[in-house]
Steps between C-alpha positions, in 0.01 A plus 500: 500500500350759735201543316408150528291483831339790354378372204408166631248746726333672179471103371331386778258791505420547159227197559586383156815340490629198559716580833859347519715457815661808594806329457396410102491904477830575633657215272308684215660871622858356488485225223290755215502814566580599143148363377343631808346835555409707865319821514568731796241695658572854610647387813748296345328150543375253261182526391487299184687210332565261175694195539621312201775299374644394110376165433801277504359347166410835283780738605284747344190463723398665818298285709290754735460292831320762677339915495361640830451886577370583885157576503537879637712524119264297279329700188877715434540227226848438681485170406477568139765730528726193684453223196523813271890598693564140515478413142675779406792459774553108353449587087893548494536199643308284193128482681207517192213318701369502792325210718279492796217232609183681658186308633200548327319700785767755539397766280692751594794265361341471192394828423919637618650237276273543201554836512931475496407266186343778369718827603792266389351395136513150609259244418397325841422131460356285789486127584449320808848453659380278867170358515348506801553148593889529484482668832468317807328699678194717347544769195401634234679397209766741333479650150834565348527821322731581247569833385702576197738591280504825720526784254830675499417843529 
């Protein structure tokens, strides 16, 4: 639960997420920490971070909520290496696919995502999840990607 304030901070400054209430993040630090991932820099502090949770529904599904890496640690391909541990940490545990919804403008997203599909052997399918005019307030809408069977390597 420590880590929580901290990785609300990397949220809020990565520019592209959708920011929670600190609170949300501690919740999320306590409640799933065994689908979560933090990185630690060399000082000991978090400097990265995957959040996730098995859909209630497909007890085989990991359901990415979100991915953030602190800007001075960006381009390490940490958070590669984060869905990459995370998969592999919850494949004893029954999880073959993988979910996430990204907004069409986030290419960085895209580009991380497509990529696990394709270090994994996974076919990556993609629908629109939320149209925009779900919210209430103004966004994009959100593509739901599916990634899978992961191979089992």
């Amino acid at each position: 639960m420590e880590d929580g304030a901290a990785i609300w901070r990397i949220a809020r400054d990565s520019g592209a997420l959708d920011l929670n209430s600190s609170y949300a993040y501690l919740l999320w630090c306590r409640d799933f920490a065994r689908t979560s991932v933090v990185v630690r820099g060399a000082d000991g502090e978090p400097v990265g971070f995957t959040t996730g949770y098995i859909r209630p529904e497909r007890p085989d599904t990991l359901v990415v909520w979100q991915v953030a890496v602190d800007d001075s640690q960006r381009g390490r391909g940490l958070a590669a290496a984060m869905l990459d541990a995370l998969a592999e940490r919850l494949r004893p545990h029954g999880v073959r696919q993988v979910e996430t919804t990204i907004s069409p403008d986030n290419t960085a997203s895209n580009r991380l995502f497509t990529s696990f599909g394709e270090r994994h052997r996974a076919a990556v399918e993609r629908e629109v999840l939320f149209h925009g005019g779900l919210f209430p307030d103004e966004h994009e809408p959100e593509v739901l990607y599916r990634i899978g069977p992961l191979a089992r390597d």
